[in-house]
C-alpha positions in Angstrom: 23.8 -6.3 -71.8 20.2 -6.5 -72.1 19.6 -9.5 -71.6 21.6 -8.7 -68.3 18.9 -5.5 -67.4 15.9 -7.7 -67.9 17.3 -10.5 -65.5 18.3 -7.9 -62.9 14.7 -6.3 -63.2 12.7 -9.4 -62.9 14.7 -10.3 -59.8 13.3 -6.9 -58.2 10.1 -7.7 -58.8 10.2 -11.0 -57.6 11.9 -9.2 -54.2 8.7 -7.2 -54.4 6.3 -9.2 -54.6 7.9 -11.8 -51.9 8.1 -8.5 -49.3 4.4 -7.5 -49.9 3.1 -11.2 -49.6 5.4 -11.8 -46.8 4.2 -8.6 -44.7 0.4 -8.0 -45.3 -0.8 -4.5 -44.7 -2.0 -4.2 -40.8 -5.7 -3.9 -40.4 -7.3 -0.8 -38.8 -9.8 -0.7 -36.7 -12.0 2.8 -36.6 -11.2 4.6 -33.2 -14.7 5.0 -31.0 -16.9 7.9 -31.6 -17.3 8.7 -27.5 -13.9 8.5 -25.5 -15.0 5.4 -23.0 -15.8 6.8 -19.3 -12.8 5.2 -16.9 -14.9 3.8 -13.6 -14.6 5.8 -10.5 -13.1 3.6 -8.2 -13.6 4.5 -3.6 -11.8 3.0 -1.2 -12.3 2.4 2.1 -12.0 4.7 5.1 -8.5 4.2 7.8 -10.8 3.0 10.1 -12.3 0.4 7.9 -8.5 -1.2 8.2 -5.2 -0.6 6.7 -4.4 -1.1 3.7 -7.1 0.4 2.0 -9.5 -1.6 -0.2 -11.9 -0.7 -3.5 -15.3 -0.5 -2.5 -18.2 -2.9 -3.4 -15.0 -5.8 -4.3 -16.3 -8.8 -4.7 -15.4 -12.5 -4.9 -12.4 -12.1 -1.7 -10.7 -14.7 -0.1 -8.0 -15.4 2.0 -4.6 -16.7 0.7 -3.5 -19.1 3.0 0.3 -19.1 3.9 2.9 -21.3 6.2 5.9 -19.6 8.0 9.4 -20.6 6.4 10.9 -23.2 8.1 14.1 -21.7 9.9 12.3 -18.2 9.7 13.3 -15.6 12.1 10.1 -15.3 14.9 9.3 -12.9 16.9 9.8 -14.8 20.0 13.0 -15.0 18.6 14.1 -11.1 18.4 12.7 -11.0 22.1 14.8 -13.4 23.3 17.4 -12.0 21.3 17.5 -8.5 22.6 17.1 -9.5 26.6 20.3 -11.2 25.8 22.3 -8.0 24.3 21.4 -6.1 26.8 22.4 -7.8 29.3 25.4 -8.3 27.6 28.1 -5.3 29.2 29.8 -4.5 26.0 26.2 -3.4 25.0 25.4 -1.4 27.8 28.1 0.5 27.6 27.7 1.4 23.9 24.0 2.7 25.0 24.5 4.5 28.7 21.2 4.9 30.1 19.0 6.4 27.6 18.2 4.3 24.2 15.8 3.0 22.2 15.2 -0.3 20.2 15.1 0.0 16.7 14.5 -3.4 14.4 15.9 -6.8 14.0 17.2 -7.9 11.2 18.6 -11.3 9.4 22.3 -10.9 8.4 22.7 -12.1 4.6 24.9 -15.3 4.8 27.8 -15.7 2.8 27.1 -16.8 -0.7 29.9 -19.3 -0.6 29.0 -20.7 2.8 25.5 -21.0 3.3 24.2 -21.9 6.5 23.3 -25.3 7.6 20.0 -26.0 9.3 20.9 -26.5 12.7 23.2 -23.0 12.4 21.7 -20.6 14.5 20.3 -17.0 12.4 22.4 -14.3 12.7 21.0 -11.4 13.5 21.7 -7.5 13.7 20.0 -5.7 16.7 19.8 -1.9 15.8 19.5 0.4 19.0 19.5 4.3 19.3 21.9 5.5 22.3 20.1 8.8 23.6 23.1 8.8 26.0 25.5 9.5 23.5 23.5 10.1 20.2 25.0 7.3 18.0 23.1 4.4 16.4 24.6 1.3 18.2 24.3 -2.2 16.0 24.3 -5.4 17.7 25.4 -8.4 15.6 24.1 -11.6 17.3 24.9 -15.3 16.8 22.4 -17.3 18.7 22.2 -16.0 22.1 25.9 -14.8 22.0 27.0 -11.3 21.1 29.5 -11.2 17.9 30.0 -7.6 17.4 28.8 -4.2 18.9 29.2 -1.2 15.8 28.4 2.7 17.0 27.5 4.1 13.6 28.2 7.8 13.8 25.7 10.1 12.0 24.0 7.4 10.7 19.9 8.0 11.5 18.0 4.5 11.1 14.6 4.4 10.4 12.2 5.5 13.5 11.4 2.2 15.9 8.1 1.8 17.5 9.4 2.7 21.0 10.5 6.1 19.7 7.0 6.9 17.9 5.1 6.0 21.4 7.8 8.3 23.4 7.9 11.1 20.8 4.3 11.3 20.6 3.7 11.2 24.5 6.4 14.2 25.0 4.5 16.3 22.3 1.5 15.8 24.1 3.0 17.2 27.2 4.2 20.0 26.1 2.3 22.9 27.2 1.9 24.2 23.6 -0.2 21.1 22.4 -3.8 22.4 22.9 -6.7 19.9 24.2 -8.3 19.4 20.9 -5.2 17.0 19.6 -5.5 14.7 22.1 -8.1 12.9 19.9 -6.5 13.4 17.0 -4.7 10.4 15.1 -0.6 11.1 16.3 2.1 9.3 13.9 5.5 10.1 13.3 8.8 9.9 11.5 12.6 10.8 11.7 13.7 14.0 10.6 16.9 15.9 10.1 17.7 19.5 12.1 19.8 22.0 9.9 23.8 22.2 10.7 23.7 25.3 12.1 21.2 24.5 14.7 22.5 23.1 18.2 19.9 20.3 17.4 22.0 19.5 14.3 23.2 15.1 15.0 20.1 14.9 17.3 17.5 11.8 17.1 14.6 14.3 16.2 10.8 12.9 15.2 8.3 15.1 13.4 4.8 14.2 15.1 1.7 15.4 12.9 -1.5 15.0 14.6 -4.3 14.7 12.1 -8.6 14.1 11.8 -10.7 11.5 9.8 -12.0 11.4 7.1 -8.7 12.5 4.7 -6.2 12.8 7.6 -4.4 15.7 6.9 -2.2 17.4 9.2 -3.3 20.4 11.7 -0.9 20.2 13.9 3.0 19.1 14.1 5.7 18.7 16.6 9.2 18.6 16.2 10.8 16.3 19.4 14.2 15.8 20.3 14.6 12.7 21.8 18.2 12.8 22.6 17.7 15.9 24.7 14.6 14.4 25.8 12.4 18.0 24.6 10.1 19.0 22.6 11.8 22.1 19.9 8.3 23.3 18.0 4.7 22.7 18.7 3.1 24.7 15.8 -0.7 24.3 14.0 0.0 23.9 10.4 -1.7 26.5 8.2 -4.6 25.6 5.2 -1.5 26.5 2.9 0.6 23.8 4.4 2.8 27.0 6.5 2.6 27.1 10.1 1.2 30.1 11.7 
């Protein structure tokens, strides 16, 4: 038996001594005695170009880059969208008021990829003013596959409807001189349920100045009534007065 209790405690040390040489103690390095000062890094002004860039970079090239072969152009979505439109199917599903949204490549089929002489297919995404629904267009080639009204769906705002929404805030006899030279963008926005706005295609405009761009004043516009509902200067506490 103690012969047994020797054997058993010379194994242990052996497991001892095999874990210590096998996992040496990490080395520590002493921590600074001054917390290191993090660099103060500007960037460049809006009107310098978009997006901005650090200040004082160095050593900048361009990357060079070649189109996809196959890729959707922009001649393309063009071409594309004279052809929906005079498509009748289409113009019926916009009535006389709309807007073009974006063009978009449809995802193919995983198990049937297209071949290279297929032609893209596309989805052309309109906004019907006429009768406030979002209208897609699927195209194959020049040919018009399917027309889809998407009820209270709100895409994304399209460049047409930022140029119209800002040109109806500006003539609106609310919109003082001084933001005709201020910088105009805008973005889709939602009107509350109980307002008779409430389903409306409605962009927020914010006019702002250089150099940190912040909004003064803001306009809300509804396109598909073709009005603007608030022209309002935005207060230093971000209300509006």
């Amino acid at each position: 038996m103690e012969q047994t209790s020797r054997y058993l405690l010379f194994l242990s040390r052996v497991a001892v001594w095999c874990f210590v040489g096998c996992h040496p103690r990490t080395k520590t390095s002493p921590l600074p005695g001054k917390i290191p000062t993090v660099p103060a890094i500007e960037f460049t002004k809006v009107e310098e170009g978009w997006p901005p860039r650090p200040q004082g970079r160095t050593n900048e090239s361009d990357v060079p880059w070649t189109q996809r072969p196959g890729a959707f152009t922009a001649s393309q979505e063009a071409g594309l969208r004279q052809s929906a439109l005079q498509d009748t199917q289409v113009r019926a599903a916009l009535g006389e008021r709309f807007a073009y949204i974006t063009a978009s490549e449809v995802e193919p089929d995983k198990a049937r990829p297209r071949s290279a002489g297929e032609p893209i297919p596309v989805m052309l995404t309109f906004y019907s003013y006429s009768n406030n629904v979002a209208v897609e267009v699927h195209m194959s080639g020049q040919k018009v596959e399917k027309v889809n009204r998407r009820e209270a769906y709100q895409p994304p705002e399209g460049a047409e409807e930022i140029k119209a929404a800002i040109a109806l805030a500006l003539q609106d006899p609310r919109a003082v001189e001084s933001v005709r030279n201020m910088r105009a963008t805008a973005i889709v926005t939602y009107r509350e349920a109980a307002t008779s706005e409430a389903g409306h295609r409605v962009l927020h405009v914010s006019f702002s100045t250089p150099p940190d761009y912040v909004p003064q004043y803001y306009a809300l516009v509804d396109l598909t009534a073709n009005k603007v509902l608030i022209f309002s200067k935005i207060a230093e506490n971000g209300g509006v007065r």
